[in-house]
N, C-alpha and C positions, 0 to 999 in steps of 0.2 A: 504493500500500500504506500501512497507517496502521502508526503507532511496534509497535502491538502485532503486526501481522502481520507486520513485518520481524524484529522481536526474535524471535517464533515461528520462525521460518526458520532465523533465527541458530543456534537453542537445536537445533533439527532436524538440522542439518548436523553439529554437536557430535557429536551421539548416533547416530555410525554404527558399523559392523562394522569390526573391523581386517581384515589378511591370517590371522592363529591361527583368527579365528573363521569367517570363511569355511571355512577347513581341517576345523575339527571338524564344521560343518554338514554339508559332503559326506560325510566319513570316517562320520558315519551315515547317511547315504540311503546309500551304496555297500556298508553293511555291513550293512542290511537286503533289499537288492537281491543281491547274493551269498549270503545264507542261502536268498533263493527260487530261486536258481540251482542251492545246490546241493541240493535238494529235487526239484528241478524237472527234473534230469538227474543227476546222481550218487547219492541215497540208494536206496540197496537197497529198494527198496517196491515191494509190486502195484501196478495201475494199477487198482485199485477205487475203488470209490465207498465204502466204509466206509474203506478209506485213507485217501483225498482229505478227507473230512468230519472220522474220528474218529482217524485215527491206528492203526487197525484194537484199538482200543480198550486197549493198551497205553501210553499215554502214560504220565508218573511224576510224581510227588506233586507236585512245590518247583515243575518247570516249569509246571504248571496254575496252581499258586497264585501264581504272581508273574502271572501272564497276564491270568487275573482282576484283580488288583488294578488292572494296567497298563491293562485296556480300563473300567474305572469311570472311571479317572482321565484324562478325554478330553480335547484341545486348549481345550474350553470352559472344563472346570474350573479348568485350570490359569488362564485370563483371569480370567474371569468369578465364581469363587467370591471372589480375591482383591477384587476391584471390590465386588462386595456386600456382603462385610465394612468395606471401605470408605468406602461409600455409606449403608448404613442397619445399621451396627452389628455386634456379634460374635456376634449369637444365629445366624447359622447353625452355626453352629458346633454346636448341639443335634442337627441335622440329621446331622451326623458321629456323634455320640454316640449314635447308635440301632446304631448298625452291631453295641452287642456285643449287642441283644437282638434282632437280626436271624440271627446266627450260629447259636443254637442252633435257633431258626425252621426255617430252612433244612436242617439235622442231624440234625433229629428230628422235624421235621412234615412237610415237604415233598420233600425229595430221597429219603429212603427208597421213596416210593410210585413214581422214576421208576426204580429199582434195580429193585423187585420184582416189574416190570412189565418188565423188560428194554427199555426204551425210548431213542431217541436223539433222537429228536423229541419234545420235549416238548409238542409240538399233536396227536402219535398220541393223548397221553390223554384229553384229550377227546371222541376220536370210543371209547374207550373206553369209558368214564364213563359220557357221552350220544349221542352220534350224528355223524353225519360232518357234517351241515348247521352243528353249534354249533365244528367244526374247520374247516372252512371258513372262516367267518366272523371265528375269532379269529387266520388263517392270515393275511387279508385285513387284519387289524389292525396287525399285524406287521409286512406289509411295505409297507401305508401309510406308519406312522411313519419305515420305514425311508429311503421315498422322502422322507418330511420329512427326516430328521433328516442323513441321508450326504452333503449338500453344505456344510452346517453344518461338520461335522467337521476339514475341511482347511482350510476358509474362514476360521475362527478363529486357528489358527496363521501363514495367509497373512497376515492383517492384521497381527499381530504382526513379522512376516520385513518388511512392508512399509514395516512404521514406523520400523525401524531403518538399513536398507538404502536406501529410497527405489526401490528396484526395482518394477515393476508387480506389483499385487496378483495380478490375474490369472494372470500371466506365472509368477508360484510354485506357485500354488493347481494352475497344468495342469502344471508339471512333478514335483510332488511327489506328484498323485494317481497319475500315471503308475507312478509308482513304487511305490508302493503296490498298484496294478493288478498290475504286474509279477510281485512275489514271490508275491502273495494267488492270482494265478493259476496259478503256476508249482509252488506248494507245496505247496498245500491249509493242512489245519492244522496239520501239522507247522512249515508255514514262519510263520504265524501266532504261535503259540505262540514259539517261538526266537526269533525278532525282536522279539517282547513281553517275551524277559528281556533280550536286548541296551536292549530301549528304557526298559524298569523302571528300570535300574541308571540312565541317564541322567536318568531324572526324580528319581528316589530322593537323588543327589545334588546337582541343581540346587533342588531344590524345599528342603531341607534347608539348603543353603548361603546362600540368598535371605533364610530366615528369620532365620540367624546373623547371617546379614553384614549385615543390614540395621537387626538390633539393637545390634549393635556401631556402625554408624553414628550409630543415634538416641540411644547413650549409656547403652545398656543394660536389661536386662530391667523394672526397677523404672520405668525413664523412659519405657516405650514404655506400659506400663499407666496410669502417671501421663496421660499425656499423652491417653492413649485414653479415660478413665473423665472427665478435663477435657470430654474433646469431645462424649462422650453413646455413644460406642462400646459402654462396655460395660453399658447401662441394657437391659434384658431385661425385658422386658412377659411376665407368667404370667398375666393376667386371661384371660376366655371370651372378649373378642366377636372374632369369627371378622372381623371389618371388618379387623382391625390386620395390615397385611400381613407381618411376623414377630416372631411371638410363640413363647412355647417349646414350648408344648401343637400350634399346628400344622407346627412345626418335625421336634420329636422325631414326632410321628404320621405327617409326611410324610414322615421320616427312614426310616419303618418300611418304609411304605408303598414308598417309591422302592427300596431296598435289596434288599429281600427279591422285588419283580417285576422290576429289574436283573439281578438272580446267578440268581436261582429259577426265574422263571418265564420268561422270556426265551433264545430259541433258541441265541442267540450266547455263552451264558454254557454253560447247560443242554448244550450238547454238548459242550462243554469238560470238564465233570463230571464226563458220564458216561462220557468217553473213558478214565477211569482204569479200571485193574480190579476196584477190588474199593470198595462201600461206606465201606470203613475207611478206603481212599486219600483219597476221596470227603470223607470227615469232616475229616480231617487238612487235608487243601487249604482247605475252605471255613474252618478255625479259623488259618492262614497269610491267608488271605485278608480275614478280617475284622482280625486285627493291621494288615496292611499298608495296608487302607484307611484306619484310624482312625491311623496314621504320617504316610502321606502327606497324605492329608485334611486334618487335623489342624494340619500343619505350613502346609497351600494358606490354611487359613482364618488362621491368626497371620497371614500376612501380609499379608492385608490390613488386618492392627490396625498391623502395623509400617511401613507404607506409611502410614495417615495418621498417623501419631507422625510420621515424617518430614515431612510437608508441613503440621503441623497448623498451622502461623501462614501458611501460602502453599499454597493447594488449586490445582496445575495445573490442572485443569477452569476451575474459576472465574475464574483468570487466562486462560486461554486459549491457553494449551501445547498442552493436552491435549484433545481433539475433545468425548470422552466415557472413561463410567468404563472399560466393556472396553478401551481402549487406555492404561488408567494402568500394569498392570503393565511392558508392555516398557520406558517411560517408567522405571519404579521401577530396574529390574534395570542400564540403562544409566545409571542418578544413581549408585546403589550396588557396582556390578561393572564399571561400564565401564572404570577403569583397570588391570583385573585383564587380562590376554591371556588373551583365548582364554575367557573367562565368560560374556561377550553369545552366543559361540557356543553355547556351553554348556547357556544356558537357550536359547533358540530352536530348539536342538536337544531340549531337554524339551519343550518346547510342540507340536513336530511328530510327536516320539518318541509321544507321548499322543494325538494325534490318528489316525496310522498305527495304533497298536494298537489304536484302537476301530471306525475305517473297517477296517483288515482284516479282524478279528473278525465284522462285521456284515454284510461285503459275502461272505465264505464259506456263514453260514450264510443268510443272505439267498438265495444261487444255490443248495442243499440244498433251503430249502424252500417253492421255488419248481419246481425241478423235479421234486420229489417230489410235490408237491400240485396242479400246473399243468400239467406237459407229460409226466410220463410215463405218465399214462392215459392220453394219446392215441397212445404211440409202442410201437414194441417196443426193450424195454428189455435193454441189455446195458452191462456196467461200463466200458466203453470210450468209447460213446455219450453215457452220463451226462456220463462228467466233462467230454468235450469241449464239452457243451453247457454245465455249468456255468461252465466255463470262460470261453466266450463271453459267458453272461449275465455274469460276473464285470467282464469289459472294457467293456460298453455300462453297467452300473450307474457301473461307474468315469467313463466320458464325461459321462453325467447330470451327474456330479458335480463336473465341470469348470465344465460348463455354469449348473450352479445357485447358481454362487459369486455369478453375477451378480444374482441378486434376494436372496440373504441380504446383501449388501452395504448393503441397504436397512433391515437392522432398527434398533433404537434399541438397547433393551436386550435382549441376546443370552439372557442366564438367563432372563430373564423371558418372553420370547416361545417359548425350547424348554418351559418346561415349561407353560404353556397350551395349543399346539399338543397335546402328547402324553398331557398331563391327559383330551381328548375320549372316549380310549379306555383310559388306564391304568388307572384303575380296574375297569373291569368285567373288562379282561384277570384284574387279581389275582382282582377278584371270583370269575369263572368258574372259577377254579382253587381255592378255598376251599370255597366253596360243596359244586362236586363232591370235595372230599377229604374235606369234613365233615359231610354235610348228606344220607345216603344216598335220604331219599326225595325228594327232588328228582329230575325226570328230563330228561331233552333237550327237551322241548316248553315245560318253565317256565323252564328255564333261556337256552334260544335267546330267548322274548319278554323274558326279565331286561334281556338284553345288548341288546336294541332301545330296551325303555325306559330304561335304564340311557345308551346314547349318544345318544338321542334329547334329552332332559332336560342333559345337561353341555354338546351343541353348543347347546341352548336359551339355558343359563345363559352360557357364554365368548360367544357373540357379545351378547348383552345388556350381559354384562362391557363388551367393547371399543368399545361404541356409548355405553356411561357414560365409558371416558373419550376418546373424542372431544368427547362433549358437553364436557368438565369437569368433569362432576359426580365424578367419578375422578380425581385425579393424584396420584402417589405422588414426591412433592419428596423430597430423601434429608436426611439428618441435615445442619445448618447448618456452612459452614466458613468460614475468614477469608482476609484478606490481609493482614492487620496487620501483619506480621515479615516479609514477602520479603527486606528487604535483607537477614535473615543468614542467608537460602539463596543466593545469588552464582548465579542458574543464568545463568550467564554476562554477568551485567549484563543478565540477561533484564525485570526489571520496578523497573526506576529513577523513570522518569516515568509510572508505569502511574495512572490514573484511574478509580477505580470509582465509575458512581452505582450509587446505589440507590433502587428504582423507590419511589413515595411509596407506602407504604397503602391500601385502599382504605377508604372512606366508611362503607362497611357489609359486617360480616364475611360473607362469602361460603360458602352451605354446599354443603360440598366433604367428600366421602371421602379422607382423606389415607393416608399408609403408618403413619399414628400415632395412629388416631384419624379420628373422624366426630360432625359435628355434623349428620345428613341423620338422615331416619327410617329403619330398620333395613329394608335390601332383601338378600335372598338374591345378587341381581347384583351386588353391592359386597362381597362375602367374598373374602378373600385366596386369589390363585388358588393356593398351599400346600393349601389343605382340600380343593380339586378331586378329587385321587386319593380321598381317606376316601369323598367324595359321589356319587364312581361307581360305590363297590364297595359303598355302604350299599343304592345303587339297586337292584342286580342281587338283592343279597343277601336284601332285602325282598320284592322281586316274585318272583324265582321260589319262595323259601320261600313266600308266601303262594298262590299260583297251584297248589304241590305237594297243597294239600289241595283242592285243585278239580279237576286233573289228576291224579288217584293211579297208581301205579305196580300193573300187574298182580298180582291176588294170589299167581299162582304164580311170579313173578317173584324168584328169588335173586339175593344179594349177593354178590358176588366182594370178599372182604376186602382184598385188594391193592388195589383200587380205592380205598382210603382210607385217611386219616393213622393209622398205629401208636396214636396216641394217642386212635382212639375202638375200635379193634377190641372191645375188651368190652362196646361198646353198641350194636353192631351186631346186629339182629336175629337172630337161631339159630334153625338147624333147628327140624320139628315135632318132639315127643314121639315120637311113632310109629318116627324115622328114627332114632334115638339106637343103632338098632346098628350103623348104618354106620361102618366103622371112621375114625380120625381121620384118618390118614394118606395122600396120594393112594395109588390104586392103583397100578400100574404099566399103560406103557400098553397091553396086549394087554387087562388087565384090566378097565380102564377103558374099552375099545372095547365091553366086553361088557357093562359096567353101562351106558354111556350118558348120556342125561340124567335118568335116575331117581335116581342118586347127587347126593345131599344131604351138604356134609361139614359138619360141626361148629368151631365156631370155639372156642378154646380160653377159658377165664377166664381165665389171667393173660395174662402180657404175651407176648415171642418171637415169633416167625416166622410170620405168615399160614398158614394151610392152602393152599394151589392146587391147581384143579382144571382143567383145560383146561374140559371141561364143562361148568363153571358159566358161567350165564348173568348180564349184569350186574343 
């Protein structure tokens, strides 16, 4: 072993769990595993399948919205957003900052239309809109990402548990998904939901106290910004070229982007929603909801400005502590809280708290709508049957997910690789949902080829992406750190006799796309994979609009107003002249049996409540 790999070991053994924190770790797995117990055999509930999924659509306001909040804020974020702050500066931070033009987004463009539609699937609208083939397809999108994304989930917080403990990574990742398995299976969403406010409170404070306690370490609010604005942290690029891997314009636009197809458009959010009663719930939640993100968010990204304020004369990475950036926070929280009892618990129990409420969330609605879209056309369906089946798929997702710790084990940079993976299809997902709420003469046959060229074109551009930086011709090196001042960090007499070269120069500058800039000629495959979502929902947006004047929509073909955002109803096509005496109001329905499809209703000029008509055709 050479002086630096023994000193690392040194420094390693330092930074483990006491007896407190062991304690507080389990006291929350056993207290997330008892909520789905008692869901699971004691709560007074049918055994339906609108139970199981929605809570039979009385859930209440505060418990949705802390839920929400809890499943945005996943075991990754909690690593990973603080490491990117870290790494290459404070502008994600911007990224957070979208969340309050996301709120009213979602309040009055988008959620209304799954209220007035009475829907719990939010991929029903679609085959609504357009056609079962464009539901299908964006059903399949879904639960692609999911099978990306659900091993991810636990895998993140395991690393974390492993770096403090020395316990086998593995060894966590399968006993804690079990767990997760357990309640998720046992409870539906009810146990979902409860275990996401027991696990909120825990990150709520861990995530809050990190930031505190870690500025009181560096000496205070004024010295951690000193310190950060020295290092280049908080330097924010506004310029256009889309090259610069965070800038504020593909920040805040990503910000928009990711946020509003998180809570909106995504199934794991979207049933939560609309499990409440009444739209008004509905509003209230998602305005709790965007608070709490921009709180905690918020507070996940400071810390990584007060994390390098702490290490700014001595970068653990670059010393060689620390592997890489996603393993700097546990690293942080054991320099700053480990003499605290019971705090290492504390946050590791946030990091897993975050991770269980985004895996439960996803793995419920994941077996929803999967057997509603995949197996029970082929079966005869009874509410019994369902859930037991969900149930099952619930436990084999959960195993996947055991199993898949061992290739995410492999990645480098954890942020950056989930949101490329999920970049292939996020935008046309947003797309297809805009489009059809805004865009009535659009129909299912422009809009299905949208989504083709629309993924077609982003997996063209991501693997171009990853073959440039294989080549080189890509590498995103993070912002410069030192080692100048180690001795007056003491991590434990960790780098006394430490030697760093540094490697010479090279001869002739080398052109390279960096995270900062690019001296290359301008290629579409070297844009910051941040602009991806905007490029797949410009794709879908542009083809099928332009494809709608090649493919037009029957003439006698009506518009069902609910089919669309509140905010275009007065530009929605209206009745002929002729039909203007048909009254405004729906019939009733013996009445309606009697007019049929010859009733035409009229759509009001101001604003309020759609007309509906069962009748109407879309």
């Amino acid at each position: 072993m050479t002086l630096l790999e023994n000193t690392a070991a040194e420094a390693a053994k330092s930074f483990t769990f006491g007896v407190t924190d062991y304690i507080v770790f389990v006291l929350m797995l056993l207290t997330s595993a008892g909520i789905g117990v008692y869901f699971g055999f004691f709560s007074k509930s049918k055994n339906t399948t609108d139970e199981y999924l929605m809570g039979s659509k009385q859930m209440k306001t505060i418990p949705i919205a802390i839920s929400l909040v809890a499943s945005q804020l996943s075991g990754i974020a909690i690593m990973s957003v603080p490491a990117e702050n870290y790494t290459f500066g404070f502008s994600y931070f911007f990224m957070v900052v979208a969340m309050i033009l996301v709120v009213p987004i979602l309040n009055y463009i988008i959620i209304p239309v799954f209220y007035k539609n009475n829907i719990s699937n939010c991929y029903e609208y679609l085959q609504m809109r357009f056609d079962k083939r464009t539901r299908k397809l964006i059903t399949a999108s879904f639960v692609f990402n999911a099978f990306l994304m659900l091993p991810v989930y636990i895998f993140v917080p395991a690393l974390a548990f492993s770096q403090v403990t020395g316990i086998n990574i593995h060894l966590i990742n399968a006993i804690v998904c079990s767990i997760c398995i357990f309640y998720t299976m046992l409870g539906g969403i009810k146990a979902v939901v409860w275990t996401d406010v027991v696990q909120a409170g825990i990150m709520v404070t861990s995530v809050v106290l990190v930031g505190i306690l870690g500025t009181i370490k560096v000496g205070g609010l004024g010295k951690v910004f000193e310190l950060a604005e020295e290092g280049g942290r908080l330097d924010f690029y506004y310029g256009l070229d889309p090259r610069v891997r965070n800038s504020v314009i593909s920040l805040f636009t990503g910000g928009i982007l990711l946020w509003t197809g998180h809570i909106g458009l995504n199934q794991s959010c979207v049933q939560r929603i609309v499990s409440l009663p009444s739209m008004e719930n509905a509003r209230r939640a998602l305005i709790l909801t965007g608070i709490g993100v921009l709180i905690i968010m918020g507070f996940n990204s400071f810390s990584g400005i007060v994390m390098f304020a702490r290490y700014a004369g001595c970068d653990p990475i670059k010393a060689g502590i620390v592997q890489k950036p996603d393993k700097m926070m546990p690293f942080f929280v054991q320099d700053i809280m480990g003499h605290l009892k019971g705090m290492p618990g504390v946050f590791i129990s946030c990091v897993f708290s975050a991770a269980l409420s985004t895996m439960s969330a996803n793995l419920n609605s994941l077996a929803g709508v999967v057997y509603f879209d995949y197996i029970k056309p082929f079966i005869r369906h009874t509410d019994e049957r369902a859930n037991t089946i969900m149930k099952i798929f619930v436990v084999a997702m959960g195993s996947y997910c055991i199993l898949g710790g061992l290739v995410v084990q492999k990645f480098n940079s954890i942020l950056q690789t989930i949101v490329t993976i999920t970049s292939l299809s996020y935008g046309a997902v947003i797309g297809v949902f805009l489009v059809g709420m805004f865009v009535p003469r659009v129909n299912g046959k422009c809009v299905f080829t949208g989504i083709g060229v629309s993924f077609a074109v982003m997996l063209w551009i991501i693997v171009n992406a990853q073959m440039r930086f294989k080549s080189g011709a890509m590498k995103y090196e993070p912002l410069p750190t030192i080692l100048d001042r180690c001795e007056e960090y003491n991590f434990y007499g960790l780098i006394t006799n430490l030697n760093v070269t540094t490697p010479a120069p090279p001869l002739e500058t080398p052109l390279v796309t960096t995270a900062f800039g690019s001296n290359r000629p301008f290629s579409i495959y070297e844009i910051s994979f941040y602009w991806y979502k905007l490029i797949g929902l410009i794709l879908i947006a542009i083809t099928s609009i332009a494809l709608s004047y090649v493919w037009k929509r029957e003439d006698d073909e009506k518009y069902d107003p609910k089919l669309y955002s509140p905010v275009i109803w007065r530009f929605i096509p209206k009745a002929p002249k002729e039909m203007e005496s048909v009254p405004l109001k729906t019939p009733p329905p013996s009445l309606a049996e009697d007019v049929g499809n010859n009733t035409t209703i009229l759509l009001p000029d101001g604003g309020g409540d759609p007309p509906t008509n069962g009748n109407l055709k879309q």
